[in-house]
N, C-alpha and C positions, 0 to 999 in steps of 0.2 A: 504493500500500500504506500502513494506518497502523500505524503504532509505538508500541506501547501500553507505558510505564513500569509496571510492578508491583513489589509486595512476591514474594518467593519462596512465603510462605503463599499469596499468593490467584493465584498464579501457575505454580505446577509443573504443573498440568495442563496446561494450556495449553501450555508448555515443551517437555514430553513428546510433545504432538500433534505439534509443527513443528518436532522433531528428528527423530521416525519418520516424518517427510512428507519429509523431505529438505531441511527448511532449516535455516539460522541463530538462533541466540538468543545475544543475549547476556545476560552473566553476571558479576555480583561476585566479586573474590577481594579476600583482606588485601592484592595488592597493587596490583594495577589492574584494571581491566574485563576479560573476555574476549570474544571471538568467537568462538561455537562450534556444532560440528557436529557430527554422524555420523562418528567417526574411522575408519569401516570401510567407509562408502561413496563411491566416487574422486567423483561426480557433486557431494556435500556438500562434501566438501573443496576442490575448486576452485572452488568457487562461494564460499568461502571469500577464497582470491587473488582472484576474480574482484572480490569487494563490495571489499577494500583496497585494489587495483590494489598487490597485494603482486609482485616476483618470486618467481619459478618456483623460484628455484633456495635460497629462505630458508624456513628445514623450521620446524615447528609442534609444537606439543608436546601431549602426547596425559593429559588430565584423567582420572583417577578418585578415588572414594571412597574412604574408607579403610580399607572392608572387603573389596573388590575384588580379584582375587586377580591380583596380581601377575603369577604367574608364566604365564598364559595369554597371554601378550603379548612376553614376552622370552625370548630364548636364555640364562638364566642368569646370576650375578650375583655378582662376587666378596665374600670373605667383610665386607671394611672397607664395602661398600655396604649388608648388611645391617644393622650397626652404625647407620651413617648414618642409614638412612631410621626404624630406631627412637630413635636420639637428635633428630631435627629434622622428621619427618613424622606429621602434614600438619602444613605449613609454605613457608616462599615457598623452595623449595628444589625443582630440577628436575634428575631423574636419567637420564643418557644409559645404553644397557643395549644389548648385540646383540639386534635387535630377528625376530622368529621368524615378519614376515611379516602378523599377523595383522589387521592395519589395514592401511588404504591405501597405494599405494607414496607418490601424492600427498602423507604426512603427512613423512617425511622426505626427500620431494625426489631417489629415489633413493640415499640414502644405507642403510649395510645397519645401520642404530642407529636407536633409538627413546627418544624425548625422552621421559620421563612423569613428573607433575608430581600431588601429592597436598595440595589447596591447604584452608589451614585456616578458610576462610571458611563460617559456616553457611552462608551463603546457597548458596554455591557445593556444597556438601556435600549441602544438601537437592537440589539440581537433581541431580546427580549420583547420587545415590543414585534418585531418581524412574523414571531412563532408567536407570540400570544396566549401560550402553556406555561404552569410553571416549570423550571427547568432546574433538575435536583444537581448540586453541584459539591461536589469536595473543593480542596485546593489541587492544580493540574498537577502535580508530581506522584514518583512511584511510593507508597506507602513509608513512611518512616524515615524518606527525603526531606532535605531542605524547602523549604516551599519555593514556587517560581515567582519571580517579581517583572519580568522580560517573557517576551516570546521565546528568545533564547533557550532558556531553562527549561520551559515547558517543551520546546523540538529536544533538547537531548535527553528526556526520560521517555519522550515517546514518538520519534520516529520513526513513522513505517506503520505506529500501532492504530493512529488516529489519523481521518483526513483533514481535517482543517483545525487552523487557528487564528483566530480574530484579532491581532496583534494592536494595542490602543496604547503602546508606549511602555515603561516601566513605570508601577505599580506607585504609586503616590505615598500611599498609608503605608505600608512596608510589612505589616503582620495581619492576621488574619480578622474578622469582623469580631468585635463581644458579642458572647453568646448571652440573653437573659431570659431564665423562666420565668413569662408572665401566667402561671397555671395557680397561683397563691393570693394572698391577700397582701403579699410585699413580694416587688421585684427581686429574684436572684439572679446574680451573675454566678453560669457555670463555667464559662469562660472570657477570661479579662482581654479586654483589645484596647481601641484609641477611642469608643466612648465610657469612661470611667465614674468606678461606680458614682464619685463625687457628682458628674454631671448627671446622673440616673438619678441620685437622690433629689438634685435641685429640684427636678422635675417630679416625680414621682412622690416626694417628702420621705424616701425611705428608699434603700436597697442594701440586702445582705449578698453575701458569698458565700457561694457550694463549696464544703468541702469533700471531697469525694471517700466514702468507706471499704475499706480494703475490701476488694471479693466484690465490689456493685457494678452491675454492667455501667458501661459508658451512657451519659445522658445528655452528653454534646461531644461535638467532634475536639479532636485535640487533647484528650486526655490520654492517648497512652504515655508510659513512662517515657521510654525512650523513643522520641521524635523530632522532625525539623533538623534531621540529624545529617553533618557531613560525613562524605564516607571515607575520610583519611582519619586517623589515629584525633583524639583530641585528651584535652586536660582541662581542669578549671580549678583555681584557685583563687585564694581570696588575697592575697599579697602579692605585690611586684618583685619581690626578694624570690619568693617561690617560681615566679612565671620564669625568671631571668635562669635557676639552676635549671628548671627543665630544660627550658628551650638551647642552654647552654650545652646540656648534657646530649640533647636530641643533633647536636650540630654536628660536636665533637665524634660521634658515632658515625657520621655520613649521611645524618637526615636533611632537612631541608623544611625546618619548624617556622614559624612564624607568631609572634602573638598580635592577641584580640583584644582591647583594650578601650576604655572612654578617653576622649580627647584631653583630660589631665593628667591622665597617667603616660602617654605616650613619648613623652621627652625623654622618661625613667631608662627606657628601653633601646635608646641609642647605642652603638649601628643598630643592632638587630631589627629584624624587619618587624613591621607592624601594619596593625589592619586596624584601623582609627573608627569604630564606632560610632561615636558622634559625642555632645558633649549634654543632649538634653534628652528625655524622654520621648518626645516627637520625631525626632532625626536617628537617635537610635534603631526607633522601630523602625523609620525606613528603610535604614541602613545595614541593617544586620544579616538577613537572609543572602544577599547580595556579597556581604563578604564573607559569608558562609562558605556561600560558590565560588567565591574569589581564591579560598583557602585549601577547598579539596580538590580546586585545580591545582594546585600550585606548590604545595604543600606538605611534607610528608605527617605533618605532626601541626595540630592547630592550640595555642596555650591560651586559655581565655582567664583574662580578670576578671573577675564580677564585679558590675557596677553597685557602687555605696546607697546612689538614691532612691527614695522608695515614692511609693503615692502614687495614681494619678496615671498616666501612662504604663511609667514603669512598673507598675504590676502587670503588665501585659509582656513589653517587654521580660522582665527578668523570668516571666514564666513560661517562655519561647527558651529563652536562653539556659534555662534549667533542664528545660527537655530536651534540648539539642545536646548538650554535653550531661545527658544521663543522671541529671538528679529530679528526685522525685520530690513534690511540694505539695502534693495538692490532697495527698491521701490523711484522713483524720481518724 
């Protein structure tokens, strides 16, 4: 099969043909690539997990446009979600709803909620609007990959496997959408992105945080431990004394390491190479996935700092960043 990069203008047809045929396309959003499908047909959507070698039991979130009517799709929706989706949608903001059935069960995994996500990307918006379906989507990489923030990224996990992609530029937002279960009498975030909980409370007057119980199936995407992961060797530590011995040690050996680090730590690290993160939670998260890819190109060994800041963004960030280099945060 070949994999034709496009523009959204010279490409929605096309998009449209190999969504109503039963396959895959993927697609630009502000925050990362998607993989998407017919959210209504079981055959599309597991072929879906089948291209990521996604598990079975990590539920997908179901794309529309933003004149799309809502409510044909959910069991109803309390009143702080309405609120919500007109204060931050479309936007990288994904809202969990009692779901009414009308997409595949495939999409949440058996669960009886429905993830649906109103993403503000034109490019994603003209596809969207083209097919007119919701369109259930992961992010475009192979399972337990870094996520794709470029076309790029998304052609070298699947070349050959998928025929098109909607190419709208690299990825603005840089990590994946917050997930929040609106199924309660207060908003939860089960997964934290670039809208924070702080901005969900303004709105809402309230929101907690999922913590997830050892043994409980997954109830938003992004919670396996290890994920967003480079595929060269990595480290993470909490001091520049520690990065400088590995990376030191990793040299001396015949590697070709590199560290990860925020934009004040990085003078620390002269010569030694470095991959500058950014210096705020905003830039961060754009930035990180991209030098992800930057690193297991490039790189025999990737030494990551963890950043000091917390709040706000960066709980989104750092819980990308935990799971890319295999620490687990989220289980209570």
């Amino acid at each position: 099969m070949q994999t034709k990069i496009v523009t959204a203008q010279d490409g929605l047809s096309l998009a449209k043909q190999y969504i109503f045929g039963g396959d895959v396309v993927a697609f630009h959003t502000e925050t990362v690539y998607g993989l998407g499908a017919d959210a209504r047909s079981d055959e599309a959507v597991k072929r879906i997990f089948a291209l990521k070698g996604r598990p079975s039991d990590n539920p997908l979130i179901a794309h529309i446009h933003a004149e799309f009517d809502l409510k044909t799709l959910i069991d109803g929706e309390p009143p702080y979600a309405e609120k919500l989706r007109k204060a931050f949608l479309p936007g990288p903001l994904t809202m969990v709803y009692p779901s009414n059935g009308k997409v595949s069960k495939y999409v949440s995994c058996g669960l009886k909620t429905l993830a649906v996500r109103v993403p503000a990307s034109p490019t994603a918006q003209a596809f969207l609007r083209a097919v007119d379906i919701p369109i259930a989507a992961p992010s475009a990489n192979l399972s337990g990959h870094v996520s794709p923030v470029t076309a790029q990224h998304v052609y070298r996990d699947f070349c050959g496997k998928i025929p098109l992609i909607l190419d709208g530029g690299a990825s603005s937002g840089g990590i994946e959408s917050t997930v929040l279960d609106c199924t309660g009498e207060i908003p939860m975030i089960l997964r934290a992105g670039l809208v924070t909980r702080e901005m969900i409370a303004s709105v809402a007057g309230a929101c907690e945080v999922y913590h997830r119980k050892a043994g409980e199936a997954p109830k938003s995407p992004g919670m396996a431990h290890r994920h967003y992961a480079p595929r060269c060797r990595t480290a993470c530590v909490s001091d520049a004394a520690e990065a400088i011995a590995l990376y030191d040690r990793e040299q001396e050996g015949g590697g070709s390491p590199v560290v990860l680090c925020e934009s004040g730590l990085a003078a620390m690290f002269a010569p030694r190479r470095v991959l500058d993160v950014g210096g705020d939670g905003e830039e961060m998260a754009r930035r990180l996935y991209a030098l992800l890819r930057e690193g297991e190109d490039t790189a025999t060994l990737i030494v990551a700092v963890e950043p000091k800041a917390r709040g706000g963004v960066m709980e989104g960030v750092l819980n990308r960043f935990s799971r890319a280099f295999g620490r687990n945060t989220d289980e209570a």
